[in-house]
PDB file of N, H, CA, C and O in Angstrom:
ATOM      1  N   UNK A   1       0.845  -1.167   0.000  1.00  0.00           N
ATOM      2  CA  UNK A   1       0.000   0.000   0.000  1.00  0.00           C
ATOM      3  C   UNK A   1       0.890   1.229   0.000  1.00  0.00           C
ATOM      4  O   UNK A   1       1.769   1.361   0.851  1.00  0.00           O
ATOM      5  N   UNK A   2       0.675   2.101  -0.918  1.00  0.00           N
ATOM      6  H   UNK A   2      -0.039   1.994  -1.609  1.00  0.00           H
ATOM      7  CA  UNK A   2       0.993   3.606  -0.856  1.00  0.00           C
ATOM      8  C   UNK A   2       0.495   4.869  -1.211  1.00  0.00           C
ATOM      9  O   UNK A   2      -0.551   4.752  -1.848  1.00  0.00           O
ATOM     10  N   UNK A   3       0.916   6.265  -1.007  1.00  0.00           N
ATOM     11  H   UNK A   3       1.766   6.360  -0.489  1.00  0.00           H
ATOM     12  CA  UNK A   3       0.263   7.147  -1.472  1.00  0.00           C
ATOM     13  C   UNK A   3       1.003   7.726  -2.012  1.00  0.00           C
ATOM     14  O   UNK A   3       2.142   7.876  -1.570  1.00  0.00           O
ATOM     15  N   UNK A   4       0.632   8.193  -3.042  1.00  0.00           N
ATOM     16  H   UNK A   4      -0.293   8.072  -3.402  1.00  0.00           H
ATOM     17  CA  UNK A   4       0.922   9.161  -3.939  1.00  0.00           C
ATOM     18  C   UNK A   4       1.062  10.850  -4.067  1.00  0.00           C
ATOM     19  O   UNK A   4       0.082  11.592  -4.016  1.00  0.00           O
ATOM     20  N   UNK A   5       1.992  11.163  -4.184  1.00  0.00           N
ATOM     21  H   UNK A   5       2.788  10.559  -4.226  1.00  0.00           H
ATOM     22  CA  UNK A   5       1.958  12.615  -3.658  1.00  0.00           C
ATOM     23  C   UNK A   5       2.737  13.453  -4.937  1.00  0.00           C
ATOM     24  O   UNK A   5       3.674  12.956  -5.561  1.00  0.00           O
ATOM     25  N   UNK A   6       2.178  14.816  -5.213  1.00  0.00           N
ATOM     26  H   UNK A   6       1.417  15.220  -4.707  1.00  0.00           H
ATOM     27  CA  UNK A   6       2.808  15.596  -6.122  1.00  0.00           C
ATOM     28  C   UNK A   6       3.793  16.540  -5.410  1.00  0.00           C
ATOM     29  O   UNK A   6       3.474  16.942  -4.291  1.00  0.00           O
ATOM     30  N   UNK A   7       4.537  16.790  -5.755  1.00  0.00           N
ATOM     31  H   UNK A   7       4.797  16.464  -6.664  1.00  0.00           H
ATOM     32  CA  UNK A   7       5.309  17.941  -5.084  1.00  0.00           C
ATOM     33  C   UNK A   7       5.719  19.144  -5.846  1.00  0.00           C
ATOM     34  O   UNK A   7       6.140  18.825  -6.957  1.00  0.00           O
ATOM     35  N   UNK A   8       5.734  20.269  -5.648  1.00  0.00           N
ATOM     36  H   UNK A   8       5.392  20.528  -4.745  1.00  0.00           H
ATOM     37  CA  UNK A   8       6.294  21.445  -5.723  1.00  0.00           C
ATOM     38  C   UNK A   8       7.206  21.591  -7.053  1.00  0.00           C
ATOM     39  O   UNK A   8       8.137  20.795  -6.929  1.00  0.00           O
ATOM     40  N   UNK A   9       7.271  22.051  -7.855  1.00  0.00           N
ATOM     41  H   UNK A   9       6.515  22.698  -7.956  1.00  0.00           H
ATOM     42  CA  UNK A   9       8.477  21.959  -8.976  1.00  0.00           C
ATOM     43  C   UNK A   9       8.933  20.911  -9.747  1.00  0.00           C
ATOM     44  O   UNK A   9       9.856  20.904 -10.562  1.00  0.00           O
ATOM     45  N   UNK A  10       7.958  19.752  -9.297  1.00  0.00           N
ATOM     46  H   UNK A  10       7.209  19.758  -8.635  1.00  0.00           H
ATOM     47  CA  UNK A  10       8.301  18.460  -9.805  1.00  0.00           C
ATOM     48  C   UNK A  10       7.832  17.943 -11.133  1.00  0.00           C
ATOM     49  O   UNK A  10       7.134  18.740 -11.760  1.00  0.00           O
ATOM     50  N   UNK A  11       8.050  16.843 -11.669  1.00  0.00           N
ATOM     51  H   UNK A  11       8.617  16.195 -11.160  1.00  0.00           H
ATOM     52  CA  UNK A  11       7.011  16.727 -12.735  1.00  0.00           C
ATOM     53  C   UNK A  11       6.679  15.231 -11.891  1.00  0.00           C
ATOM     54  O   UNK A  11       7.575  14.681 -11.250  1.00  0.00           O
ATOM     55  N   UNK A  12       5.313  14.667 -11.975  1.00  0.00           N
ATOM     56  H   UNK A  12       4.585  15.114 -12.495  1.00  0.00           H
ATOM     57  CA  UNK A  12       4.839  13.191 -12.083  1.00  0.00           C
ATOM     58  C   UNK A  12       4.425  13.143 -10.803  1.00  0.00           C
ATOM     59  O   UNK A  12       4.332  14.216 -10.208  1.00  0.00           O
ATOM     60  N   UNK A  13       4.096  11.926 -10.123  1.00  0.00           N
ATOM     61  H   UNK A  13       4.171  11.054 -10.607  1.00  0.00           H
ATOM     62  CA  UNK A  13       3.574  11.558  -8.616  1.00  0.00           C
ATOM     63  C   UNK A  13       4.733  11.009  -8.109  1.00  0.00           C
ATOM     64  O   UNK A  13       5.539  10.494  -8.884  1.00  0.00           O
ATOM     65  N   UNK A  14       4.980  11.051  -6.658  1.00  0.00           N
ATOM     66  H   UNK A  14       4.325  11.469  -6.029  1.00  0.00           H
ATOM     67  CA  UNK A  14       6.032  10.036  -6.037  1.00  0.00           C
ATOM     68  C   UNK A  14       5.777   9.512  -5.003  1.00  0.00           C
ATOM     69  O   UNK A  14       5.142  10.047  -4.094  1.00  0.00           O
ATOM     70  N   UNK A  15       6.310   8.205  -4.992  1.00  0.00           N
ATOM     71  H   UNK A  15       6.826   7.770  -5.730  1.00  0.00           H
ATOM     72  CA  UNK A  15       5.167   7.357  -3.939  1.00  0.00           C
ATOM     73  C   UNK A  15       6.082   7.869  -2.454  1.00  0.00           C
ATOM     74  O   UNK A  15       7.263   8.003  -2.131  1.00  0.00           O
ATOM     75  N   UNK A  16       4.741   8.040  -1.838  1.00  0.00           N
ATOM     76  H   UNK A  16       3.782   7.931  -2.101  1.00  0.00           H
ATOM     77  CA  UNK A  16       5.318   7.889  -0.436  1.00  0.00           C
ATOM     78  C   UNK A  16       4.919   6.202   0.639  1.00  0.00           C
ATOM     79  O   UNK A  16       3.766   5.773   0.623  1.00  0.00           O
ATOM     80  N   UNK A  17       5.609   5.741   1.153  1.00  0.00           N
ATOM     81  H   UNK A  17       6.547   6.090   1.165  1.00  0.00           H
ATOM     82  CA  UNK A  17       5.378   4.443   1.905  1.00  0.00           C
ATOM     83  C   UNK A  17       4.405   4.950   2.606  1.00  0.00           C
ATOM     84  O   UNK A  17       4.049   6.074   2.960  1.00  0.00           O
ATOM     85  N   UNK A  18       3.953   3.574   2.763  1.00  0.00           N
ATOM     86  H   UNK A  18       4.241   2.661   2.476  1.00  0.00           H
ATOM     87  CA  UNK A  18       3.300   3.274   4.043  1.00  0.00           C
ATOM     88  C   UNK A  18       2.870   2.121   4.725  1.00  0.00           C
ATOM     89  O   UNK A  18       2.513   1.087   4.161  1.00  0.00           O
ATOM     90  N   UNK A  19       2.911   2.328   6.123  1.00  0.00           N
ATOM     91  H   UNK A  19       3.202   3.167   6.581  1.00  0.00           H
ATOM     92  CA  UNK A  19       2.856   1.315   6.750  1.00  0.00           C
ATOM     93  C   UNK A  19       1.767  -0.155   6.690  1.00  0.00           C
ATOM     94  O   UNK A  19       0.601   0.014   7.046  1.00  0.00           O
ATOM     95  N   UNK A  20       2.042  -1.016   6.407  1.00  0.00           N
ATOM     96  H   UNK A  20       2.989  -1.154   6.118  1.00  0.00           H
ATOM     97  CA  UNK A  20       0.885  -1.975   6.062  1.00  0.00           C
ATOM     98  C   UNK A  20      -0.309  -1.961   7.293  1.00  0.00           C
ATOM     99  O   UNK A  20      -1.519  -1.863   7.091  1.00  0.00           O
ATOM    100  N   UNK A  21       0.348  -2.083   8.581  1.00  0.00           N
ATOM    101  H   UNK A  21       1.331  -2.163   8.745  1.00  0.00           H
ATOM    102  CA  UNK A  21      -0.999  -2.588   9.153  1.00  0.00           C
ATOM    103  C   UNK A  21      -1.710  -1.355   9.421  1.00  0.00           C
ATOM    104  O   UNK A  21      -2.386  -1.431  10.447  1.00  0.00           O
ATOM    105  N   UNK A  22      -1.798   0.307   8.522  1.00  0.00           N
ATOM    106  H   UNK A  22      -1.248   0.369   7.689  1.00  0.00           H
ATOM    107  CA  UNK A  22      -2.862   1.121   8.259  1.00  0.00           C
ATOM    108  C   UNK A  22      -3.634   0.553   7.026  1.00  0.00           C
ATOM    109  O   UNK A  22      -3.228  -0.031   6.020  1.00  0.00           O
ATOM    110  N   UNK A  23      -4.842   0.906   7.426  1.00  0.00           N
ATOM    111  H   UNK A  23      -5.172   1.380   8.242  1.00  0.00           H
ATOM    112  CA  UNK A  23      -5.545   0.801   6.512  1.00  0.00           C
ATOM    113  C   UNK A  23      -5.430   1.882   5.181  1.00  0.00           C
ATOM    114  O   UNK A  23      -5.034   2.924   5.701  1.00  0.00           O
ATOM    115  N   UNK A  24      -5.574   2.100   3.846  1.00  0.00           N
ATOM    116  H   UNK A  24      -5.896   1.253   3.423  1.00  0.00           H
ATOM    117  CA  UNK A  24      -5.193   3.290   3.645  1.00  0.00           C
ATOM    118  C   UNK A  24      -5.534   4.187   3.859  1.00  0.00           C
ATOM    119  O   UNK A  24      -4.620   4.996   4.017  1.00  0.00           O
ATOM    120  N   UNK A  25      -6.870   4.730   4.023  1.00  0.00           N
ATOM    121  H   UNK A  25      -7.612   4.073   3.896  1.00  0.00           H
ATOM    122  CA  UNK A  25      -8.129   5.716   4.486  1.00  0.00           C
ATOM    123  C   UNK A  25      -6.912   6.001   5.742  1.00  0.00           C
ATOM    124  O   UNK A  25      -6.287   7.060   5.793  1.00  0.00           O
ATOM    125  N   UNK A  26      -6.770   5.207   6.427  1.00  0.00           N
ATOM    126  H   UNK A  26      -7.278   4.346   6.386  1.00  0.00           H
ATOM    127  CA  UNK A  26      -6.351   5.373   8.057  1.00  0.00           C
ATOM    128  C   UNK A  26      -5.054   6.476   8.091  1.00  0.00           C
ATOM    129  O   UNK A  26      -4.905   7.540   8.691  1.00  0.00           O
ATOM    130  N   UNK A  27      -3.946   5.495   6.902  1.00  0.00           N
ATOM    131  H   UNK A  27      -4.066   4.629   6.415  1.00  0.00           H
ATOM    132  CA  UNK A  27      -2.987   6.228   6.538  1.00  0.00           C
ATOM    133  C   UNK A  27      -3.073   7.274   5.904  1.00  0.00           C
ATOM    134  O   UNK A  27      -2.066   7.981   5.926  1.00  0.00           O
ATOM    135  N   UNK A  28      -4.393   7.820   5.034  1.00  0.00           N
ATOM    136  H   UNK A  28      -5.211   7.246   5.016  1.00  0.00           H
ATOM    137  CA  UNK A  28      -4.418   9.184   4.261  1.00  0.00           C
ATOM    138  C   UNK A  28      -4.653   9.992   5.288  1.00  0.00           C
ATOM    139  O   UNK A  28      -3.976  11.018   5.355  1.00  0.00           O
ATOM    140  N   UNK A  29      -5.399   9.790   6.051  1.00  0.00           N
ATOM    141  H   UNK A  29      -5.949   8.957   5.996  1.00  0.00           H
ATOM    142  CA  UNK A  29      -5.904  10.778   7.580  1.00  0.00           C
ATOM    143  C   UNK A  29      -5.036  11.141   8.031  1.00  0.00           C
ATOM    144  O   UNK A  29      -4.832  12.350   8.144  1.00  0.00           O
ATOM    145  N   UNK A  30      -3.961   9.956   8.582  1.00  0.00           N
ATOM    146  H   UNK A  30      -4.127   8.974   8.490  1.00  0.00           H
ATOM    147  CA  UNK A  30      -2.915  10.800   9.487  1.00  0.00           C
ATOM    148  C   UNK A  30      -2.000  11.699   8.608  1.00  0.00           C
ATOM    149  O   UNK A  30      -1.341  12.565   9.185  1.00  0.00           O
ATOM    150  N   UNK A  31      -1.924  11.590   7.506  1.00  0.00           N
ATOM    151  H   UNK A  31      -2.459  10.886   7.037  1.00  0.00           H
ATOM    152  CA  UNK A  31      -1.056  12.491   6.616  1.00  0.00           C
ATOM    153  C   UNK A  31      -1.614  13.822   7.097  1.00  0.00           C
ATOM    154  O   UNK A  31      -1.299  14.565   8.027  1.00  0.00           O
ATOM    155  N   UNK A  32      -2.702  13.884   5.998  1.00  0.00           N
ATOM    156  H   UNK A  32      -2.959  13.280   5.243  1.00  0.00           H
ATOM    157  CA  UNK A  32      -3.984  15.110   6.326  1.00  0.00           C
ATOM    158  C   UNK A  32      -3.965  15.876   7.576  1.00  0.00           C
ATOM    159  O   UNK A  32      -4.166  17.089   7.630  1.00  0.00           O
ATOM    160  N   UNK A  33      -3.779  15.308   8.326  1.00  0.00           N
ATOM    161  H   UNK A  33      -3.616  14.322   8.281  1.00  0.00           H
ATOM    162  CA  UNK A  33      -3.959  15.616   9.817  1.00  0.00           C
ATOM    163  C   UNK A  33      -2.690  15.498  10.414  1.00  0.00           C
ATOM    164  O   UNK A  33      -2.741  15.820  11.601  1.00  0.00           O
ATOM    165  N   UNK A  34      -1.653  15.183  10.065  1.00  0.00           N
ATOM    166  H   UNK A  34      -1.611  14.922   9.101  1.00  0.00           H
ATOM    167  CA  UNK A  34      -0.272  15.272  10.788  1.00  0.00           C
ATOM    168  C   UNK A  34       0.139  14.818  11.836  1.00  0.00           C
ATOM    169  O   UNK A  34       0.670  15.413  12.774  1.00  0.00           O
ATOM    170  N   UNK A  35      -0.131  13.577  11.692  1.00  0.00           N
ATOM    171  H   UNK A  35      -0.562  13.094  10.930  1.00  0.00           H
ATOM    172  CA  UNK A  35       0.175  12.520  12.929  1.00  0.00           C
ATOM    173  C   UNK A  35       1.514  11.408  12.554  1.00  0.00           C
ATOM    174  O   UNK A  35       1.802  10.830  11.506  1.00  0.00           O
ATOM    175  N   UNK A  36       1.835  11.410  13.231  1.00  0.00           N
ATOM    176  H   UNK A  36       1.602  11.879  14.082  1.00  0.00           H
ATOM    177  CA  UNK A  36       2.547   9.966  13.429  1.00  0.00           C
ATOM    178  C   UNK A  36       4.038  10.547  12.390  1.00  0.00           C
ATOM    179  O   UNK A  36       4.553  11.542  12.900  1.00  0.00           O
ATOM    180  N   UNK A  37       4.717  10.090  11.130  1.00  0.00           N
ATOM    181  H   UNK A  37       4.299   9.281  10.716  1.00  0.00           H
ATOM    182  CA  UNK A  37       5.400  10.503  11.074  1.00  0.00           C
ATOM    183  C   UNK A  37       5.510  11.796   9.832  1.00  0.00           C
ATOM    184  O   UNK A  37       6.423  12.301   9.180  1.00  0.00           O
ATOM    185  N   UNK A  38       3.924  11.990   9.952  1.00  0.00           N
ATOM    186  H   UNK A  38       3.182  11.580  10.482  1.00  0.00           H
ATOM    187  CA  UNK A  38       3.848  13.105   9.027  1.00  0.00           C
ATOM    188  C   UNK A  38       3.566  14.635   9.958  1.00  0.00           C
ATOM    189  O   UNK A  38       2.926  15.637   9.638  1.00  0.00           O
ATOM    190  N   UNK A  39       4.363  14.299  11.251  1.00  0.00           N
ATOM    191  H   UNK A  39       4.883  13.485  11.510  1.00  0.00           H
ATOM    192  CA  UNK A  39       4.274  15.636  11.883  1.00  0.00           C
ATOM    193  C   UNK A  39       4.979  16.025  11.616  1.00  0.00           C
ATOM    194  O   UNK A  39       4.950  17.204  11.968  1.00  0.00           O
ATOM    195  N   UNK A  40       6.414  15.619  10.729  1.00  0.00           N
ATOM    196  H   UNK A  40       6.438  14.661  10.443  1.00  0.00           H
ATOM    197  CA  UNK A  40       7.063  16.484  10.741  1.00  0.00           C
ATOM    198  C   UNK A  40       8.050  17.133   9.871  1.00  0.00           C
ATOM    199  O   UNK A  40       8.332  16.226   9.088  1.00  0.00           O
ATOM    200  N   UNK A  41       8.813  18.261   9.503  1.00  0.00           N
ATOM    201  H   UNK A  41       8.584  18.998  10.139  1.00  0.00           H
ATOM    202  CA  UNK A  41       8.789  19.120   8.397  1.00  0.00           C
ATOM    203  C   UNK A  41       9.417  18.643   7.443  1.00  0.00           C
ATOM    204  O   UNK A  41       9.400  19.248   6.371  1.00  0.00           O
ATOM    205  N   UNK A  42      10.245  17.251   7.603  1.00  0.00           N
ATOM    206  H   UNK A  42      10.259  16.759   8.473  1.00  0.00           H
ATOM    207  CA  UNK A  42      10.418  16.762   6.452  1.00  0.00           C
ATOM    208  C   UNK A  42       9.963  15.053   6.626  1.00  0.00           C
ATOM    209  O   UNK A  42      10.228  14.257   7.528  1.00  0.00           O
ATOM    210  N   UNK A  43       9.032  14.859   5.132  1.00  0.00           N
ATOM    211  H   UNK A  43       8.817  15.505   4.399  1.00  0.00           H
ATOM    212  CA  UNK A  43       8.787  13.771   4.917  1.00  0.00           C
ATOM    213  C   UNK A  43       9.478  12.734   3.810  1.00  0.00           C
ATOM    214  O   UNK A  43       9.949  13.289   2.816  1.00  0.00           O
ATOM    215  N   UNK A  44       9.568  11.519   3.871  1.00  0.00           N
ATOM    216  H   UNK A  44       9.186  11.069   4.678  1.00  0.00           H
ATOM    217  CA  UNK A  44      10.397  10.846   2.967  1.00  0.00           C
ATOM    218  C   UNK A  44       9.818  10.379   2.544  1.00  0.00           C
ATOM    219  O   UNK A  44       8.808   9.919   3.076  1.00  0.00           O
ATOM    220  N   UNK A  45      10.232  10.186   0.960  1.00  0.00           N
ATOM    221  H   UNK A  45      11.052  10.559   0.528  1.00  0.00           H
ATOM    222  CA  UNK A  45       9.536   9.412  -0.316  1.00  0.00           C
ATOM    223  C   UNK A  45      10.083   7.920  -0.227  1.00  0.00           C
ATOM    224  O   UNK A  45      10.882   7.491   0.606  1.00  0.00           O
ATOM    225  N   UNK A  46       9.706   7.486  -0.876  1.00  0.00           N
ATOM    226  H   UNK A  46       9.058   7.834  -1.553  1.00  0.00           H
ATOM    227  CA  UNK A  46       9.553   5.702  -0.930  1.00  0.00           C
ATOM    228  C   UNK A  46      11.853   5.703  -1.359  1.00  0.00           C
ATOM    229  O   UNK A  46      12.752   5.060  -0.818  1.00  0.00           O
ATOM    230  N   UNK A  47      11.890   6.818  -2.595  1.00  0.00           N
ATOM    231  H   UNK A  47      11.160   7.341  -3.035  1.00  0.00           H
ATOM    232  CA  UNK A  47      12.902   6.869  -2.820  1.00  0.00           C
ATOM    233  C   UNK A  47      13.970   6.828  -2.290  1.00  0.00           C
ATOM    234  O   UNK A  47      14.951   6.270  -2.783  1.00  0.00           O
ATOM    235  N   UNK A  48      13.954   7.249  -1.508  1.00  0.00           N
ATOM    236  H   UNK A  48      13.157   7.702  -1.108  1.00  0.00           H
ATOM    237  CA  UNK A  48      14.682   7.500   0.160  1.00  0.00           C
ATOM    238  C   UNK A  48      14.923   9.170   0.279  1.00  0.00           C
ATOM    239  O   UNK A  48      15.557   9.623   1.232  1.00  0.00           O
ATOM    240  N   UNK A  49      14.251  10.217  -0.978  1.00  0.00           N
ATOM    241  H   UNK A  49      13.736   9.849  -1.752  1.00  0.00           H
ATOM    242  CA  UNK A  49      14.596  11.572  -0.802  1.00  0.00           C
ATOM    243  C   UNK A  49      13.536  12.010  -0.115  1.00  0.00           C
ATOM    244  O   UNK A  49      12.374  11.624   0.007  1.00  0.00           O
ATOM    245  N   UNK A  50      14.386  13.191   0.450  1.00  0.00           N
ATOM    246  H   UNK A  50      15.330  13.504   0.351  1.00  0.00           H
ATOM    247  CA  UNK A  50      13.183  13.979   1.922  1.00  0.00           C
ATOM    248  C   UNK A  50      12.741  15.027   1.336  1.00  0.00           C
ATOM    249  O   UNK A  50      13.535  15.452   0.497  1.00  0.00           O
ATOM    250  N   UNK A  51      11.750  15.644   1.443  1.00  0.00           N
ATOM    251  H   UNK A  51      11.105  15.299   2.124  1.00  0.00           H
ATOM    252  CA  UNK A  51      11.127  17.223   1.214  1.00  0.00           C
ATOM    253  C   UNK A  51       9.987  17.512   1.916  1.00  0.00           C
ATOM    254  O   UNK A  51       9.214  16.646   2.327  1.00  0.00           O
ATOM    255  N   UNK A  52       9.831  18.851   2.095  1.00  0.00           N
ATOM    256  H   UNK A  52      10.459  19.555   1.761  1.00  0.00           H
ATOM    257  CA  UNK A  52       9.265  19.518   3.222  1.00  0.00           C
ATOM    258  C   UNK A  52       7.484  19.198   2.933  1.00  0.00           C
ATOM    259  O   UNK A  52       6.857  19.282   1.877  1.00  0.00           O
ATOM    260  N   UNK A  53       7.124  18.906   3.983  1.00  0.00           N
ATOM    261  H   UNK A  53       7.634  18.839   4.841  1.00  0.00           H
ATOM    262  CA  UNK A  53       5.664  18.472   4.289  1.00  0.00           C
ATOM    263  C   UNK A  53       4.818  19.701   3.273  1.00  0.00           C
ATOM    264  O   UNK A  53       3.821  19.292   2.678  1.00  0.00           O
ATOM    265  N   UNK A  54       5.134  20.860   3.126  1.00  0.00           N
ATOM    266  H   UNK A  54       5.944  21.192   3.609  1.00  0.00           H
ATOM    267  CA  UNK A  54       4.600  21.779   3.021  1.00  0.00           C
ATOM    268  C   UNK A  54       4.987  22.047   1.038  1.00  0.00           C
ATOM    269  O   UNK A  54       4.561  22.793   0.156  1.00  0.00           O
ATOM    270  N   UNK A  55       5.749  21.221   1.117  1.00  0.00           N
ATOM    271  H   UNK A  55       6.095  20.616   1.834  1.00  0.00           H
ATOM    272  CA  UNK A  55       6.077  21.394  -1.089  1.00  0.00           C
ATOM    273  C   UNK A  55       5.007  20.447  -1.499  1.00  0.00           C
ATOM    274  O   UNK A  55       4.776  20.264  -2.694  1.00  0.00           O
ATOM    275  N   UNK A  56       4.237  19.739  -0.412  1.00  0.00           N
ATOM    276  H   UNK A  56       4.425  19.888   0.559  1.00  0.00           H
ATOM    277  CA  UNK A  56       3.520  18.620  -0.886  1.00  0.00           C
ATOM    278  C   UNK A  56       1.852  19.281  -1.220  1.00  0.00           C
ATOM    279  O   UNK A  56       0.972  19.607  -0.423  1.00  0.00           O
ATOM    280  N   UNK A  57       1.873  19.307  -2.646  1.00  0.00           N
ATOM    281  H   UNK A  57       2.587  19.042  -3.294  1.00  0.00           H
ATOM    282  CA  UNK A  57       0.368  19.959  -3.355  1.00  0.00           C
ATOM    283  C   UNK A  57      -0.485  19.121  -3.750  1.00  0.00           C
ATOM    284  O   UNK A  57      -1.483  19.609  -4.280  1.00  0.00           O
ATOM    285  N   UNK A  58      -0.415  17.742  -3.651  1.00  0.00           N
ATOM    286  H   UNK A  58       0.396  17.345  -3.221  1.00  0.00           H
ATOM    287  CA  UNK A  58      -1.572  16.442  -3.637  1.00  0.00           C
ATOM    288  C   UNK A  58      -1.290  15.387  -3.526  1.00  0.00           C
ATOM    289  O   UNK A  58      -0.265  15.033  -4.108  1.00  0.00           O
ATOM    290  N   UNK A  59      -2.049  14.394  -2.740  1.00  0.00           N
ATOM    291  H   UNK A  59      -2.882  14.682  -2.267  1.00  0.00           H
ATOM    292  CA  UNK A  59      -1.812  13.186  -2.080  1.00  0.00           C
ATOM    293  C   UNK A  59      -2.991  12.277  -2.676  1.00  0.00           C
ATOM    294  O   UNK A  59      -4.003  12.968  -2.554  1.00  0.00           O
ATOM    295  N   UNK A  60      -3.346  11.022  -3.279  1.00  0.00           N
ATOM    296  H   UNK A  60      -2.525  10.460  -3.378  1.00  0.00           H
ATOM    297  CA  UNK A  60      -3.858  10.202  -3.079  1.00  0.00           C
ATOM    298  C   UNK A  60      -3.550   8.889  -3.177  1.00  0.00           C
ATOM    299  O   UNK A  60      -2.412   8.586  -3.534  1.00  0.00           O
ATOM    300  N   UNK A  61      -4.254   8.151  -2.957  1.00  0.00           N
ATOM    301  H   UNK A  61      -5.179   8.398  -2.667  1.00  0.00           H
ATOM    302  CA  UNK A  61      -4.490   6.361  -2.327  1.00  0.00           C
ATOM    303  C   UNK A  61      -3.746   5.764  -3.787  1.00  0.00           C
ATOM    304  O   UNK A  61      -4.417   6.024  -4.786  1.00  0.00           O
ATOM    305  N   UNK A  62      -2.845   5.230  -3.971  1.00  0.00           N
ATOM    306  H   UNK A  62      -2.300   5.018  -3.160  1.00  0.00           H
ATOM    307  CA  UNK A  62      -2.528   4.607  -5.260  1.00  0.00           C
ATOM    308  C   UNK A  62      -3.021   3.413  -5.609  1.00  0.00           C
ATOM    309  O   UNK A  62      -2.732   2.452  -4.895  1.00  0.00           O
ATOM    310  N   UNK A  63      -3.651   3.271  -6.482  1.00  0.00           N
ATOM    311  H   UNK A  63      -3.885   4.051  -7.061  1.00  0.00           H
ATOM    312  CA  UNK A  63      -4.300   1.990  -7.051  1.00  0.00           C
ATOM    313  C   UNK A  63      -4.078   1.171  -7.488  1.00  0.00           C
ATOM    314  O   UNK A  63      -4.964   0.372  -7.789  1.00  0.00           O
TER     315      UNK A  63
END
């Protein structure tokens, strides 16, 4: 399971991980809402590159 996120200056989507035993709904919430390890100002892509919670301009559920 992952989500998908656009960022800032970028071109395309880049996956961000996530933890299996969230559900994804569960895991889009805490993003949204800034819990767990999306409190904080930098988040990491699946890639292993970091960028700021705040370059992030759309997130969804990847299919």
């Amino acid at each position: 399971m992952a989500l998908l996120v656009r960022v800032t200056g970028r071109d395309g989507e880049h996956e961000l991980p996530a933890p299996s035993d969230q559900s994804e709904r569960e895991e889009l919430t805490r993003f949204l809402d800034r819990h767990g390890p999306y409190a904080l100002i930098w988040i990491r892509l699946a890639s292993g590159e970091y960028v700021r919670y705040d370059q992030i301009v759309s997130i969804r559920i990847a299919e």
